[in-house]
C-alpha positions in Angstrom: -42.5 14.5 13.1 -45.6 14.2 10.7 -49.3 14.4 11.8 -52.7 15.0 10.3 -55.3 17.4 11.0 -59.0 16.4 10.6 -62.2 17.2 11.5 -64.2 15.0 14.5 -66.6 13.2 12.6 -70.3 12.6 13.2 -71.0 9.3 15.7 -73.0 7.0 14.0 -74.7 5.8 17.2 -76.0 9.2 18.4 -77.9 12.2 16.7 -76.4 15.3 18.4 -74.2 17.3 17.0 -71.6 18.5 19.9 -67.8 18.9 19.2 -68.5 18.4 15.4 -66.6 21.6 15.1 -63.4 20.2 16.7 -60.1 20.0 14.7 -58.0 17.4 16.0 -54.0 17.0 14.9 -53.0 13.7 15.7 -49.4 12.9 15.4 -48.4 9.7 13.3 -46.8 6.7 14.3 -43.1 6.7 14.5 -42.8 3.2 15.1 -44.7 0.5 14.3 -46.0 -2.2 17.4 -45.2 -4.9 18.8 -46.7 -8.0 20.3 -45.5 -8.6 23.9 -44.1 -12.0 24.3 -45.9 -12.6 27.5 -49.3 -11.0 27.2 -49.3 -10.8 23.1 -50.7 -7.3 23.4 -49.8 -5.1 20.6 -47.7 -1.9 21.8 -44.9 -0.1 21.3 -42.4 2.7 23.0 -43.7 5.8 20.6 -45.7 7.7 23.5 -46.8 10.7 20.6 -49.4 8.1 18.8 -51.1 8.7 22.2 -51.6 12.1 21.7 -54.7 14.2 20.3 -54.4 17.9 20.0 -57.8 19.9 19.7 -58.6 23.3 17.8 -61.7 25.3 17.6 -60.5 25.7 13.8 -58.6 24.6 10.7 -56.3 27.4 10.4 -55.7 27.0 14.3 -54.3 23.9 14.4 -52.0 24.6 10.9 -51.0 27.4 12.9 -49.8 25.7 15.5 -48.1 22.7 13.6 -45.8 25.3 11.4 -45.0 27.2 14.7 -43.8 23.7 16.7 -42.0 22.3 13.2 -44.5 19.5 12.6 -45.1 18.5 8.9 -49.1 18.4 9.1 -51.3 16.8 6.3 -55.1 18.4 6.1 -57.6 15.7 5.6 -60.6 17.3 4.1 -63.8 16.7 5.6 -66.4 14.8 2.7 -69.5 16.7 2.7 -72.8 15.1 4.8 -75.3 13.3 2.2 -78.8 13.2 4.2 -80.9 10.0 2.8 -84.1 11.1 3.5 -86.9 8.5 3.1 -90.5 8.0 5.0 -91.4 5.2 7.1 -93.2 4.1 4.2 -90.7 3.2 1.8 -89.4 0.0 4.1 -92.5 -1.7 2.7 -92.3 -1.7 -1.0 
């Protein structure tokens, strides 16, 4: 069983800043899906891609993926690049 652990990045849509803290380990596909002959929805029988496991921190969710057996990949978080501009600058 393989999973990675990542950091809950920023929404786009609002500007608060709640839960940015969050680890999440999210477990990997173990098969790949399906379209359903009658309703052509993609889906499949693997009921772990369904799952989302949250930590207050990095070293709390490796933690708990070497204690359960779970071969965990730590995606980095890239760092936040603020482009600040005034109002102005849409005119020239």
């Amino acid at each position: 069983m393989s999973a990675r652990i990542f950091q809950r990045p920023k929404n786009a849509m609002q500007s608060g800043k709640a839960l940015l803290g969050q680890w999440i380990l999210e477990f990997a596909p173990a098969e790949a899906r399906v379209a359903d002959p009658l309703m052509g929805w993609a889906g499949s029988g693997d009921t772990q891609a369904q799952v989302q496991l949250k930590f207050d921190s990095q070293e709390a969710a490796v933690a708990y993926a070497s204690r359960h057996g779970i071969s965990a990949e730590v995606h980095a978080t890239p760092p936040r690049r603020l482009k600040l501009q005034t109002y102005a600058d849409n005119f020239r």
